[in-house]
C-alpha positions in Angstrom: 0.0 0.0 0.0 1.3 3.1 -0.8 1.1 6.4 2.1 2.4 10.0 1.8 5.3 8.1 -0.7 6.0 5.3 0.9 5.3 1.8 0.4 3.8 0.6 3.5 3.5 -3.7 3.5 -0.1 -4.3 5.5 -1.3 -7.9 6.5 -4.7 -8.9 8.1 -5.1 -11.9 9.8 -8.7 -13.3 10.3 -8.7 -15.8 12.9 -6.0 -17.3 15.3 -4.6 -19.5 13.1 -4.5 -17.3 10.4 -2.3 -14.4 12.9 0.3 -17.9 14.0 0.8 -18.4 10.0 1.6 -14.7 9.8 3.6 -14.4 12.8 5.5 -17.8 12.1 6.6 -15.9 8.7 7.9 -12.7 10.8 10.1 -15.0 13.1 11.8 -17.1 10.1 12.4 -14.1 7.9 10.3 -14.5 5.1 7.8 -11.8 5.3 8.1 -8.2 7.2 4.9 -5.6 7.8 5.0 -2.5 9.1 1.0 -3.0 10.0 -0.9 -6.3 10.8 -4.2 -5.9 11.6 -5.2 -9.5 13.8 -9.0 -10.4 14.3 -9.3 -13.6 16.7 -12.7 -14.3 15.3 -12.8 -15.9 12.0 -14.7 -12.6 9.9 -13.7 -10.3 12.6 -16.2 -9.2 15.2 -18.8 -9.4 13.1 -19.0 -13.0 13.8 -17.0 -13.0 17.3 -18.0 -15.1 20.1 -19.9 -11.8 21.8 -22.5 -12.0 19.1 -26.0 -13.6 19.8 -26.4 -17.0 19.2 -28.7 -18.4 17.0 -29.7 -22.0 15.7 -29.4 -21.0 12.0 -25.5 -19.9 13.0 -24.2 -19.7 9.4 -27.0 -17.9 7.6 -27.2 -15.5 10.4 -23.6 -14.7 9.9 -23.6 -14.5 6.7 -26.8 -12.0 6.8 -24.9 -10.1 9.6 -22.1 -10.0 7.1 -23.9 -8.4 4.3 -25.8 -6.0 6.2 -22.4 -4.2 8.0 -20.5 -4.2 4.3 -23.7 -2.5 3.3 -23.5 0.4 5.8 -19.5 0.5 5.1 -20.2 0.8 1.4 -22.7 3.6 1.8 -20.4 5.6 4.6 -19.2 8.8 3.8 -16.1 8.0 5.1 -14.9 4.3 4.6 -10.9 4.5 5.1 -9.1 5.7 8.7 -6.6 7.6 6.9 -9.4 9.3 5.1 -11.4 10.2 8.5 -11.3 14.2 9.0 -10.7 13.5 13.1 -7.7 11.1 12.3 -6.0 13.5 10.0 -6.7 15.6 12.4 -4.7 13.8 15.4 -2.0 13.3 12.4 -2.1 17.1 11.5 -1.6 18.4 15.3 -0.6 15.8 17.4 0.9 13.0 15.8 3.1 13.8 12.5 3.2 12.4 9.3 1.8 8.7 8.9 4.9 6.7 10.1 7.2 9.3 11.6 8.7 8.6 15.0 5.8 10.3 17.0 3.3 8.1 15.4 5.3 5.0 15.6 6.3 5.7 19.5 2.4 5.9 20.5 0.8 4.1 18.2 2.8 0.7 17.2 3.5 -2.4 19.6 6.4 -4.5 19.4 6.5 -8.2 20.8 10.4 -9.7 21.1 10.1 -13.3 21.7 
């Protein structure tokens, strides 16, 4: 993905296993990210384990599914670096998108 010029790599990992492939690849060298966005629940929380249960599980996930990428397709506003309040925080708090301000506060590292 490319961001104010630079190339920024950008995984997403939906479910647990998905985020232990991903990670497994960081460790042994063959893939580096600068973002990895990691959803436990397999589709995210759209279909997390917080969500009311229901006897037709699959179709009510799958209607669930539909109906929240509706609203996100019909948003005014669909991407964060697109949101007015987050280039906002970037515009008077934080920096440019990956400076050292941004990357203190806002990224995580694990050493194992």
């Amino acid at each position: 993905m490319a961001l104010g010029g630079r190339t920024i790599n950008v995984a997403v990992a939906s479910g647990l296993g998905n985020a232990r492939k991903i990670l497994e690849n960081i460790e042994n060298g063959t893939s580096r990210y600068d973002v990895i966005e990691i959803m436990a629940c397999p589709g995210g929380c759209i279909n997390g384990g917080g969500q009311p249960y229901s006897r037709e599980r699959l179709e009510t996930m799958r209607a669930r599914t539909r109906a929240l990428y509706g609203i996100d397709d019909k948003a005014t506003v669909r991407k964060p670096h697109e949101n007015p309040s987050v280039r906002k925080l970037y515009e008077e708090f934080l920096g440019e998108p990956g400076g050292h301000k941004a990357h203190e506060l806002l990224h995580t590292n694990y050493w194992y």
